[in-house]
C-alpha positions in Angstrom: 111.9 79.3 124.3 108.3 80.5 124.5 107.4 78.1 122.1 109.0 75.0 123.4 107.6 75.8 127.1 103.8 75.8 125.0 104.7 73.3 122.5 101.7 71.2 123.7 99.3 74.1 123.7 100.7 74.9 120.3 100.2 71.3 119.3 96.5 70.9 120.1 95.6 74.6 118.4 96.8 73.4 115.2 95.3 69.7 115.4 91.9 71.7 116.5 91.9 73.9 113.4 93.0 71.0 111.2 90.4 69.0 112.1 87.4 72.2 111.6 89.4 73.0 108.7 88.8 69.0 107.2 85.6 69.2 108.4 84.2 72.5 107.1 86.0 72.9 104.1 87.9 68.5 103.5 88.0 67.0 100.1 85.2 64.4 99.9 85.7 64.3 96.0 82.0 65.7 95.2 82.3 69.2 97.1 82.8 72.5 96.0 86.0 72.6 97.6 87.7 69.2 96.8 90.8 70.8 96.1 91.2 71.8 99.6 92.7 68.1 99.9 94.5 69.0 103.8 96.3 66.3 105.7 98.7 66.0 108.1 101.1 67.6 105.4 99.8 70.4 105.6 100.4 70.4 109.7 104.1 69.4 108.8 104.5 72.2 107.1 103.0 74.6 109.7 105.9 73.5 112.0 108.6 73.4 109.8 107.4 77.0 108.7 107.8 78.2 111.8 111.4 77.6 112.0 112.3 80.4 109.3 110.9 83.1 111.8 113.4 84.6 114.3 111.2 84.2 116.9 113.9 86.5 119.5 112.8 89.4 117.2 109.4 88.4 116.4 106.3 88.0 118.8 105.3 83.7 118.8 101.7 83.8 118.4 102.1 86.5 115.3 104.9 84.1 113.7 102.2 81.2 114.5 99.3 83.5 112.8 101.2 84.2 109.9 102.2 80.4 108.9 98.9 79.5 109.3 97.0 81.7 107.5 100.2 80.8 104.4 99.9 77.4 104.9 96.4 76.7 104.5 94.5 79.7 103.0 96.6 79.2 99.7 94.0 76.4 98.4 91.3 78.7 99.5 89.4 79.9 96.7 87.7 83.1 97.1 87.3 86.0 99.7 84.5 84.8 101.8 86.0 80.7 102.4 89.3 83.0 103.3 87.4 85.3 105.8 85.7 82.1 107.0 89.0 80.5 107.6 90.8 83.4 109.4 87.6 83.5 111.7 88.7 80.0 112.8 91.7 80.7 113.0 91.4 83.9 115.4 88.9 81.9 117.3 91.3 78.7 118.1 94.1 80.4 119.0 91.8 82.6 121.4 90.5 79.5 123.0 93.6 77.3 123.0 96.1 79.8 123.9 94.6 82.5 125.3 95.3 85.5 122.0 93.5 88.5 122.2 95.2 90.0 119.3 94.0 90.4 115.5 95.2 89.0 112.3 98.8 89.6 111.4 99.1 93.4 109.7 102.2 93.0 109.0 104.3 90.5 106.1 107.2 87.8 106.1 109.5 87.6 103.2 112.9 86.5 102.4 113.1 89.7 99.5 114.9 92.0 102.0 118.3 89.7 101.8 121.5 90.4 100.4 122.5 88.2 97.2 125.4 86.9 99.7 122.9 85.7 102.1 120.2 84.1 99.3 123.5 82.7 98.0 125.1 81.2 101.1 121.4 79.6 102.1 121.0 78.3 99.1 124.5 76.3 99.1 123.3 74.7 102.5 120.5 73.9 101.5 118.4 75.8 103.8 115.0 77.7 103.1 115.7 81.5 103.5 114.7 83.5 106.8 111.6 85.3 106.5 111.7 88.7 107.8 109.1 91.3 109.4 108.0 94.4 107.3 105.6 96.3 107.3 103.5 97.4 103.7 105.8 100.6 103.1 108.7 99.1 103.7 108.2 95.6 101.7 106.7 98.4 98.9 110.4 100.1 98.6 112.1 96.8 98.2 109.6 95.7 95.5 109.9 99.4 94.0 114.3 98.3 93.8 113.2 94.9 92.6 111.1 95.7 89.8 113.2 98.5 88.8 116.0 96.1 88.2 113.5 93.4 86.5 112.4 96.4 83.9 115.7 97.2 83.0 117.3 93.6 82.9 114.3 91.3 82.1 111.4 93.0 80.4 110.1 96.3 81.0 106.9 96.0 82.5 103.2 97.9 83.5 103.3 95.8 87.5 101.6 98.0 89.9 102.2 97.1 93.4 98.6 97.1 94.9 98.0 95.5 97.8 97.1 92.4 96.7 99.9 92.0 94.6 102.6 92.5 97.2 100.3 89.5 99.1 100.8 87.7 96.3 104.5 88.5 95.3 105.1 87.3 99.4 103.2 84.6 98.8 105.6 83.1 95.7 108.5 83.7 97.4 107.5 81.9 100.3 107.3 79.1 97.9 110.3 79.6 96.2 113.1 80.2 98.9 112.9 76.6 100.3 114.6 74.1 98.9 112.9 72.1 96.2 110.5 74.7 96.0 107.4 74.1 94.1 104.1 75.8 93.3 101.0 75.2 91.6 99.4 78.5 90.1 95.1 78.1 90.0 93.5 81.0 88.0 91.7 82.1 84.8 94.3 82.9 82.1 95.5 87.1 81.9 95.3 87.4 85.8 99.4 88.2 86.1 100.7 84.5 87.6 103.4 84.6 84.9 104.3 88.2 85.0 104.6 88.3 88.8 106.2 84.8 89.3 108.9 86.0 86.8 109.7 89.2 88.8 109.8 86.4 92.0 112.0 84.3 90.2 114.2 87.5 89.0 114.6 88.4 92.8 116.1 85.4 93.6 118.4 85.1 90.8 116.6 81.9 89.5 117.2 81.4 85.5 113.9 81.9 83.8 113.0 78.2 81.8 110.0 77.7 80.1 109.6 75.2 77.2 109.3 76.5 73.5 106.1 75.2 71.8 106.3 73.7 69.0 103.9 71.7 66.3 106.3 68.8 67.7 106.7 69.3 71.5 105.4 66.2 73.2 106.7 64.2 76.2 109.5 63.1 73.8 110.7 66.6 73.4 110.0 67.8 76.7 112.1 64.4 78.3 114.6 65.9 75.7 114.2 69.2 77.8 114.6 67.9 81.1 117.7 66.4 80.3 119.5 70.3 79.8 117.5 71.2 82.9 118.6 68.8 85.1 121.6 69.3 83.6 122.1 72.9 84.4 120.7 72.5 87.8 122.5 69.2 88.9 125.6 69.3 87.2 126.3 72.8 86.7 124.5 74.5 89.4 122.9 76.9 88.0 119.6 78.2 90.2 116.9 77.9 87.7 112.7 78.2 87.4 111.3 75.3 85.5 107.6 77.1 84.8 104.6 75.1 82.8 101.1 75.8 82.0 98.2 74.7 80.3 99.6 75.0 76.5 102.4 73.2 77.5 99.9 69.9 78.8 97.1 69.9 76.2 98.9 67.6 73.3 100.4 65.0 75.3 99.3 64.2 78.9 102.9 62.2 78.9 104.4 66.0 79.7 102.2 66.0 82.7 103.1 62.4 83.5 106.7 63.4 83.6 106.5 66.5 85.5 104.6 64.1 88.1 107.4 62.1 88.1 110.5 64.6 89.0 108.1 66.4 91.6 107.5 62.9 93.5 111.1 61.6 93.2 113.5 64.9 93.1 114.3 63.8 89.8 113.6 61.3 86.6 115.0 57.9 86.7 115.9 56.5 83.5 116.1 60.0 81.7 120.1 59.4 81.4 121.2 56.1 80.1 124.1 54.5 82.3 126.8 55.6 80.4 125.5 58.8 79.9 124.8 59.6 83.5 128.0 57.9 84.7 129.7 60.7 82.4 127.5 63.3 83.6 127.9 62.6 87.4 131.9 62.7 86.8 132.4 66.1 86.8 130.5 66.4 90.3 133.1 64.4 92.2 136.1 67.2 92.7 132.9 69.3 93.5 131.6 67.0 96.0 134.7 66.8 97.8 135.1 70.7 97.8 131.6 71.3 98.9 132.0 71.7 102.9 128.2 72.0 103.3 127.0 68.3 102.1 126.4 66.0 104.4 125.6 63.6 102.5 126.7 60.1 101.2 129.7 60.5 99.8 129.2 59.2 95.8 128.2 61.7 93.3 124.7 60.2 92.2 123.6 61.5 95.9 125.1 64.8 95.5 123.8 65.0 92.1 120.3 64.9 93.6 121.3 67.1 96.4 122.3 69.9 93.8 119.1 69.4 92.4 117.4 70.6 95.5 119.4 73.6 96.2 118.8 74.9 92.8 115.9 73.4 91.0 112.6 75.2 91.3 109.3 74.4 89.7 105.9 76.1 89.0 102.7 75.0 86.9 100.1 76.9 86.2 96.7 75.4 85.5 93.2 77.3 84.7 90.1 75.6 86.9 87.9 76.5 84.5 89.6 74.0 81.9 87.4 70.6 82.0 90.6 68.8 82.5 91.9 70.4 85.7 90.5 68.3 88.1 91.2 64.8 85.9 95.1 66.1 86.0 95.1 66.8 89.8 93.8 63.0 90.2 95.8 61.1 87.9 99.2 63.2 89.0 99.3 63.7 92.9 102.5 65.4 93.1 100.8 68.3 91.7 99.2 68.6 95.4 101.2 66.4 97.7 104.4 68.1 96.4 103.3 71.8 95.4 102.2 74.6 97.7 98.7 75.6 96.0 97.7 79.1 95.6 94.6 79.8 94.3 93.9 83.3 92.2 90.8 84.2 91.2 91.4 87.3 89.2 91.7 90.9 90.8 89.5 92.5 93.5 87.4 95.5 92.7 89.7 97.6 94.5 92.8 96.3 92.9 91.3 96.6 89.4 90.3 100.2 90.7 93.8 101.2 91.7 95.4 99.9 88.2 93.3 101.7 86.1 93.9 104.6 88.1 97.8 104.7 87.8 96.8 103.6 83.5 94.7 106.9 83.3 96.4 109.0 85.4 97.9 110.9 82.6 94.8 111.8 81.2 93.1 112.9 84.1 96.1 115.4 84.3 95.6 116.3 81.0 92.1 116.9 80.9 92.1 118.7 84.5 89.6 116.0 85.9 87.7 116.0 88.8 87.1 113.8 92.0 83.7 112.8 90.7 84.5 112.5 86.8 87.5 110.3 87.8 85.1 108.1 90.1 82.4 107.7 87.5 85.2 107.2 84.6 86.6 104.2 86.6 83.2 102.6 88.2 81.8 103.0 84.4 85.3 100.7 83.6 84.5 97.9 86.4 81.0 97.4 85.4 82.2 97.1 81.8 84.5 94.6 82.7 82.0 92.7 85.2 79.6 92.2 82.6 82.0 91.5 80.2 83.9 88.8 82.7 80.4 87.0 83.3 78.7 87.2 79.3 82.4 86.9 77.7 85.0 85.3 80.5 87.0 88.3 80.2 90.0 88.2 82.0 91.9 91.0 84.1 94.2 92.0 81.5 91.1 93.0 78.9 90.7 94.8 81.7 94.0 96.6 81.8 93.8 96.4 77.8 90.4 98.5 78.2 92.1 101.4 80.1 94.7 102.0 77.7 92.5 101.7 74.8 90.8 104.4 76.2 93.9 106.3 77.6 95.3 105.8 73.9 92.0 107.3 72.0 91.7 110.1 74.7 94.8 111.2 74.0 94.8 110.6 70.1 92.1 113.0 70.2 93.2 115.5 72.4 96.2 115.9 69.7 93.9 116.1 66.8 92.2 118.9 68.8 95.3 121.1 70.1 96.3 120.6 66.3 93.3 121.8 65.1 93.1 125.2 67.4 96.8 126.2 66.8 96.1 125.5 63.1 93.3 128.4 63.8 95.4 130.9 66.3 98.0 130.7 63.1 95.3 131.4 60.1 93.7 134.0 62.8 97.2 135.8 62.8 97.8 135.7 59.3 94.2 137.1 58.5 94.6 139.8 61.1 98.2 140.7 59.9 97.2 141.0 56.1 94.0 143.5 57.6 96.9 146.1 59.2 96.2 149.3 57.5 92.6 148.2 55.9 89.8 150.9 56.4 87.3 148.2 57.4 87.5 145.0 59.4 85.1 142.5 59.8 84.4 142.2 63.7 82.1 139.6 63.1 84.0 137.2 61.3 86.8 138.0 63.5 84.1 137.2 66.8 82.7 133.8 65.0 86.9 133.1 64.6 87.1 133.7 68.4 84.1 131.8 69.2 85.3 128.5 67.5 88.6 128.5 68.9 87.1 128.8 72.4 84.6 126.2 71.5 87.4 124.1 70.5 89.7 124.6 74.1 86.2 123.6 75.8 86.5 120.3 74.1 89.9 120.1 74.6 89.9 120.6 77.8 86.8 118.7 78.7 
């Protein structure tokens, strides 16, 4: 109610920050920032956003915060254009409505529902409710989610830093509407696949990726969407389509397609008539059964309404690549029909934090300090900064870095402990076959002693 009774005061914050936004960071097709290509879209959006909050449980202006700061600091590209962007933000709403609160501290997500509920929602066609949770509590879900993606998917090394839950919050905003689509920007090794599968794992969405092949062109990828569409129109089945950049680099007819079913829900002329007639028979004792469409009643409509409820569809593209932004011009969908999200690698801090939870075994082992771990780990970052700037490494040579090291640490830790208990045993033998001699050699015996504690020392250290 508190929102209707404002609705105009609403209405002119979010036209004011549109406009500063167009103006300060708008596409004019030469700047440094012509992917962030807002229009009124992006305002639709906003609104429509704002009806998954339960607004009796959570305060207005926060639920108005939060979708802002989702639906436009996605195509932002890097830490400073975001900080710039929430500054406006803050400042708008301070003028236009009066907020003397902060930035939102706490997240929105649909990944605290029931299977029941994503399932109902999903057969009506409805985005999923975003709920309220704060860090720690978001953190135990994702520690019940990724447990079940390890032991059912892949197991995998994800770490749950800070950023990463952002980010994991950010996909499934994307993902738990209907028609959901997302377009990944970031250098290669930086976790979009690894995280948008655990995404797609939480919401039950079949993971579907095209196999490469010497052959795979548009032909074979048309030949691909027909069993997707397939599984997801016909036979319901809640799937991921996910592409990236070795997927587009032979044929630019794949992209061509994929432009195609964004803009239109689907991809006319991919059946024949006989062949879709045949297909779209089996959906008409479904139709009829199906007490949530509301739709026109023939099964070419309902084909395309199944389509919505289960299809979803992620590319992800590297900026660096010279052809990025010829694909983004010569296939619009890719923005007018995908929520961007821009990810430029890992902060310092989450880098920090990763290689941290990598090492931690042999900091135990070798009974490190405070200060040894802190130089250990800043020696790692400036490693991999000057390697990222000379070489383009990306974050996982990062990760690959830490357990090279965590590997060779140990490796020669082994050797050593070997090496000493190979000495304590020829030490007990030697003494054992002196019981009963008149003379021992205490100095031998002392040099004996000597190396084994020389050896614990570099055991140990």
């Amino acid at each position: 109610q508190a929102l209707v009774n404002q609705a105009p005061s609403y209405a002119r914050c979010m036209v004011q920050l549109y406009q500063q936004l167009q103006t300060t960071f708008g596409s004019d097709g030469s700047s440094s920032n012509w992917h962030c290509n807002f229009n009124p879209r992006h305002l639709t959006s906003w609104v429509q956003g704002l009806l998954r909050y339960d607004l009796a449980q959570v305060d207005t202006l926060e639920a108005f915060a939060a979708e802002g700061l989702a639906t436009f600091g996605g195509c932002l590209p890097d830490e400073s254009t975001i900080k710039h962007f929430e500054d406006m933000l803050l400042s708008v709403m301070r003028s236009a409505l009066g907020y003397r609160g902060g930035l939102p501290t706490h997240l929105f997500s649909s990944l605290g529902a029931s299977p029941e509920v994503q399932l109902s929602t999903a057969a009506a066609g409805q985005p999923m409710s975003l709920s309220r949770y704060s860090t720690e509590g978001l953190n135990g879900i994702m520690a019940n989610i990724l447990k079940n993606f390890n032991r059912e998917v892949s197991d995998t090394q994800l770490l749950m830093v800070p950023q990463a839950l952002q980010r994991v919050v950010a996909l499934d905003r994307c993902l738990s509407v209907p028609a959901g689509a997302v377009l990944l920007c970031g250098p290669a090794g930086s976790g979009r696949r690894s995280l948008l599968q655990l995404v797609a794992h939480a919401h039950g969405l079949k993971w579907w990726s095209p196999r490469i092949s010497k052959t795979f062109d548009a032909a074979a990828f048309r030949a691909e969407l027909k069993d997707i569409l397939r599984a997801a129109g016909i036979e319901g089945t809640p799937l991921l389509l996910f592409l990236e950049e070795r997927h587009l680099g032979a044929d630019p007819g794949v992209l061509e397609l994929l432009n195609s079913l964004l803009s239109a829900g689907e991809l006319p002329g991919l059946f024949g008539a006989d062949e879709l007639s045949k297909e779209l028979a089996a959906l008409d004792s479904k139709r009829d059964k199906d007490t949530l469409y509301q739709g026109p009643p023939n099964s070419y409509a309902y084909f395309l309404a199944c389509l919505c409820r289960h299809l979803r569809i992620a590319i992800s593209l590297d900026p660096s690549s010279e052809s990025f932004k010829l694909r983004l011009d010569q296939n619009p969908a890719l923005l007018n029909r995908c929520s961007m999200l821009w990810w430029q690698g890992w902060s310092n801090g989450s880098l920090q934090a990763i290689a941290q939870d990598r090492l931690q075994g042999v900091f135990t082992d070798m009974n490190c300090s405070d200060a040894d771990k802190s130089e250990l780990l800043a020696s790692l970052l400036k490693l991999h900064g000057s390697a990222a700037i000379q070489l383009g490494a990306a974050p996982r040579k990062f990760m690959a870095a830490a357990d090279v090291y965590a590997a060779v640490i140990q490796k020669k830790r082994g050797q050593l402990l070997q090496q000493q208990q190979f000495l304590k045993v020829l030490l007990l033998l030697w003494l054992d076959s002196l019981l009963g001699s008149v003379y021992v050699s205490w100095q031998f015996m002392h040099a004996l002693f000597r190396c084994i504690s020389s050896m614990a020392d570099d055991v140990n250290g």
